[in-house]
C-alpha angles and dihedrals in degrees: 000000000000092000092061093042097048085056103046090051090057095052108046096030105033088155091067099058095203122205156163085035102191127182098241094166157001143204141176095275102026156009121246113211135190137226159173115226123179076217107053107003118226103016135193119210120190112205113194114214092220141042088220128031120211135201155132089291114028116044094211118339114192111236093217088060087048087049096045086045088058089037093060088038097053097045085044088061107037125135092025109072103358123239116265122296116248105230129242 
């Protein structure tokens, strides 16, 4: 998994340079990664599993759609309080 995202980084976002890409986490729906970017410094990156996420509530839900929805929060809330921390 970090290989190909390591990779993909790299292709689609060459300016950032990522690097020293590290597993920090997992859940139950995705992998949280850390690196190192000339563009943004430390960075945090969520991966979801799955495409589609399924349960007793949503029939379905899309994860783009989860990962835009905390984009816009935590934009919406910066700089009050910060976004998360990635961790060292």
């Amino acid at each position: 998994m970090i290989e190909r995202l390591s990779r993909t980084c790299a292709a689609r976002y060459p300016e950032w340079n990522l690097r020293n890409l590290v597993k920090i986490g997992q859940g139950l729906e995705a992998a949280i990664f850390r690196a190192d970017t000339d563009r943004f410094g430390p960075v945090s990156i969520k991966v979801p599993f799955t495409r589609y996420v399924y349960d007793s509530i949503d029939e379905g839900t899309d994860t783009r759609k989860c990962l835009e929805q905390e984009q816009l929060l935590s934009h919406t809330l910066f700089p009050c309080p910060p976004p998360p921390f990635a961790f060292k």
